[in-house]
C-alpha positions in Angstrom: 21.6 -23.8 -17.0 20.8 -20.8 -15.3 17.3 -20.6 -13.5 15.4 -17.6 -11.5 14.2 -19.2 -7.7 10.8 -19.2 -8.5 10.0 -17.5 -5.0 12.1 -14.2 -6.9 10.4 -14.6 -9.9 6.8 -14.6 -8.4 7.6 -11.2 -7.1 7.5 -9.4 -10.5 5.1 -11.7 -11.4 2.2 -11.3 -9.2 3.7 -7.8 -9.8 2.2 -7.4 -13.1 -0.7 -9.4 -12.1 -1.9 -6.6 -10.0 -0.6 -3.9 -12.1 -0.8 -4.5 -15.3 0.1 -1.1 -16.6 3.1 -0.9 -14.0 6.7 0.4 -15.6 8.9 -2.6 -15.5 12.3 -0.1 -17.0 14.3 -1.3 -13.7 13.0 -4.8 -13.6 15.8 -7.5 -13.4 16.6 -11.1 -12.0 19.5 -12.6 -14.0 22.5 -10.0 -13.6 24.4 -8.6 -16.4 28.0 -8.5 -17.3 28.5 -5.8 -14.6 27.1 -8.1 -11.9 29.3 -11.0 -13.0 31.9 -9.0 -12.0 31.0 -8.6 -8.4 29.6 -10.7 -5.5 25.3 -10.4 -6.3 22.8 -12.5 -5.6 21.8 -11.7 -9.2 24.9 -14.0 -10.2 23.6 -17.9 -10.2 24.7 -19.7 -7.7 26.8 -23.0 -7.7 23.3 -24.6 -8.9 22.3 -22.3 -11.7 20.2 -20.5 -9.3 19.4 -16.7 -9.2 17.7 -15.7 -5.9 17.1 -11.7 -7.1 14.6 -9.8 -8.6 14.3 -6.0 -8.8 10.9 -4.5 -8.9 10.5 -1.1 -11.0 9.3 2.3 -8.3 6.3 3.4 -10.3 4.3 5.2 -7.8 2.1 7.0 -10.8 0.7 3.5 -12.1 0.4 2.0 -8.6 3.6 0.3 -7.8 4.8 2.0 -5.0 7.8 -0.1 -4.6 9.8 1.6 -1.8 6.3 2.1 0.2 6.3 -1.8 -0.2 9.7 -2.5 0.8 9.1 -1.4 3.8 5.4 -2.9 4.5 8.1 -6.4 3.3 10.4 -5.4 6.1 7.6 -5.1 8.7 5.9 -8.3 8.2 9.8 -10.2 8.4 8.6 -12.4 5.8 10.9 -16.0 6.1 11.6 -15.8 2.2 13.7 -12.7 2.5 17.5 -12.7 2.7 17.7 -8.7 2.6 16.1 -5.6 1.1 17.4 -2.8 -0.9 15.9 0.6 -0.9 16.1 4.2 -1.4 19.9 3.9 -0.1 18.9 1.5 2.6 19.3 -1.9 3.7 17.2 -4.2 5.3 18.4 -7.7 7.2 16.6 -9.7 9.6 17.3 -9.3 12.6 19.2 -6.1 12.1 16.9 -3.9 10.5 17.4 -1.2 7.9 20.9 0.9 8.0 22.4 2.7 5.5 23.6 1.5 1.8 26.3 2.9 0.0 26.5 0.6 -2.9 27.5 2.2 -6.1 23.4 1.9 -7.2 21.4 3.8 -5.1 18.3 1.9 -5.8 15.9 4.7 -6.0 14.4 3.4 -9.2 13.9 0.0 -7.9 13.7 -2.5 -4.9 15.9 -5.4 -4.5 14.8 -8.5 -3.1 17.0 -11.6 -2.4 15.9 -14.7 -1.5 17.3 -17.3 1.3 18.9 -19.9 -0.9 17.4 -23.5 0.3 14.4 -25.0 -1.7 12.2 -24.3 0.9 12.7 -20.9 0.3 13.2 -20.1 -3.2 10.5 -22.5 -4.4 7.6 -20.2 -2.3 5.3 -18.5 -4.3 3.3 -17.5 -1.6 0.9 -14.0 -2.4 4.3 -11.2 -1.8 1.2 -8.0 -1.7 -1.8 -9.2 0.0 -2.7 -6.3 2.3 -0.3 -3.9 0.0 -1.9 -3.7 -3.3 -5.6 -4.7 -4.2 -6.5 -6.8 -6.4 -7.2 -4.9 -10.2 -10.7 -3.6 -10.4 -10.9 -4.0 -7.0 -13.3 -1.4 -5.4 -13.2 -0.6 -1.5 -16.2 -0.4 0.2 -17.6 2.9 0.9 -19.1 3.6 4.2 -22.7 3.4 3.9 -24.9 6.1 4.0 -26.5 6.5 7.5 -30.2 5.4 8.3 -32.6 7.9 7.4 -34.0 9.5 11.0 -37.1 7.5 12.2 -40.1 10.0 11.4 -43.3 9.6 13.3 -46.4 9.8 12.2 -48.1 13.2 13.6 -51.3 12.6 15.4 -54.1 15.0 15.4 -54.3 18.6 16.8 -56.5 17.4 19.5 -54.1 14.2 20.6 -51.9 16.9 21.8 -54.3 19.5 24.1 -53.4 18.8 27.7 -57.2 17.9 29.1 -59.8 21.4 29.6 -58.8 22.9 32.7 -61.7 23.3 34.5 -61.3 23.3 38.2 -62.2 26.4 39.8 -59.0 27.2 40.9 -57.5 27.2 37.5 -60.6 29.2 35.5 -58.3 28.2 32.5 -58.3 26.0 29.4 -56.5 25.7 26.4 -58.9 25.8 22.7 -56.2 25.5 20.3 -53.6 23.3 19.3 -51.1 23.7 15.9 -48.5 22.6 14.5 -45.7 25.6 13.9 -42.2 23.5 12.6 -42.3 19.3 12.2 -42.2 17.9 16.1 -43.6 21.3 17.9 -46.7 22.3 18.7 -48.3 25.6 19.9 -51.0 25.7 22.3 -53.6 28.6 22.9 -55.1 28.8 26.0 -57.8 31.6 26.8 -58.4 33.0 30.9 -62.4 33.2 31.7 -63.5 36.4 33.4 -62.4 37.5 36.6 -58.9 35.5 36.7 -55.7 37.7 36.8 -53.8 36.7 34.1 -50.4 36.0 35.7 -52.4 33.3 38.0 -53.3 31.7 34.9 -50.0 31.4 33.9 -48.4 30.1 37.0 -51.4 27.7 37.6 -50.8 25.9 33.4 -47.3 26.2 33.5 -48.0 23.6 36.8 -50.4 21.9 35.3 -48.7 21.4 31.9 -45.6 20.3 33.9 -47.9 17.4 35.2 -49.3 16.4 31.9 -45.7 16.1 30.8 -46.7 18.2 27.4 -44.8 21.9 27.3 -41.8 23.3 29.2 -42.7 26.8 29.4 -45.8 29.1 29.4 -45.8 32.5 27.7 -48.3 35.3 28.1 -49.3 36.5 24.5 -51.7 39.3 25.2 -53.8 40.2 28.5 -56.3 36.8 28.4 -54.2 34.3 26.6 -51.3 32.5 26.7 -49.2 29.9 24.7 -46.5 27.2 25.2 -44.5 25.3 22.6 -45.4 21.3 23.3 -42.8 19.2 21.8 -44.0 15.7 20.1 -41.6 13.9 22.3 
């Protein structure tokens, strides 16, 4: 009585499993008539045994059967005797060379198995890390933090202190915001003060209170710097 190796069979098997709607028009374990008539691992063997399957290429419904011949090949798996693909051949130990079998296998894969119960009774997963699982959804990368906002003190938290040494004859009045995160600071000269003195003198002593990086000169007796919340 002739029987599939169980190992071959799980191929088209777990197969279907994953992909239900897969084409199975090239499928095949038990050869036909034209098989019998040549050497094939899809003949049984002295013990009934067929160690074959061949597993449909339907790309379109998720089968990408040459893609996975070759994932097969990589990962040597003990179960495989050899691999037939797209014109090539795979061995252990060898590697893939060129077929020139009278099939082509461009509509399928062929698979045999190592005879040996060992190896034709394992069952073991043949597509984890190829195919997902059906209705299986990879995870998206997740959408990054929102920016850490902070909370915008008052006008007045951000007016360097009145300058009011006599060298200086400065100080700023006013203090708004202009965009989120800068400020813009008013400053008025008192009488008798040249202007660009006033200007040198805050830029310095702005620099000291850490607040803006540069003073501008708006109009003869004031000036203005952009003081960044940070």
């Amino acid at each position: 009585m002739t029987k599939v190796a169980p190992a071959a069979q799980s191929i088209l098997d777990q197969a279907t499993r994953l992909r239900p709607q897969r084409s199975k028009a090239s499928d095949g374990t038990v050869g036909d008539k034209a098989h019998r008539l040549r050497v094939s691992d899809h003949n049984p063997d002295g013990r009934g045994i067929v160690h074959a399957a061949d597993l449909t290429h339907d790309p379109a419904r998720g089968m990408d059967a040459h893609g996975w011949a070759r994932w097969l090949a990589a990962r040597n798996d003990p179960r495989v005797k050899y691999i037939i693909s797209n014109r090539r051949i795979w061995e252990p130990g060898v590697g893939w060379y060129g077929y020139g079998g009278e099939n082509p296998h461009t509509k399928h894969v062929h698979v045999s198995i190592k005879t040996g119960t060992r190896f034709e009774n394992d069952t073991a997963p043949w597509f984890d890390g190829f195919l997902s699982p059906p209705g299986y959804v990879a995870p998206t990368t997740p959408a990054p933090a929102p920016p850490i906002t902070r909370p915008v003190p008052p006008a007045a938290a951000h007016i360097p202190f009145p300058l009011e040494d006599d060298d200086m004859k400065a100080h700023l009045v006013q203090c708004e915001q202009v965009v989120p995160g800068v400020w813009l600071a008013f400053g008025n000269t008192r009488t008798g003060v040249r202007d660009l003195a006033d200007l040198a003198e805050t830029q310095d002593y702005l620099r000291i209170q850490g607040c803006p990086d540069q003073v501008q000169q708006i109009k003869p007796g004031a000036m203005r710097t952009l003081h960044p919340l940070n």
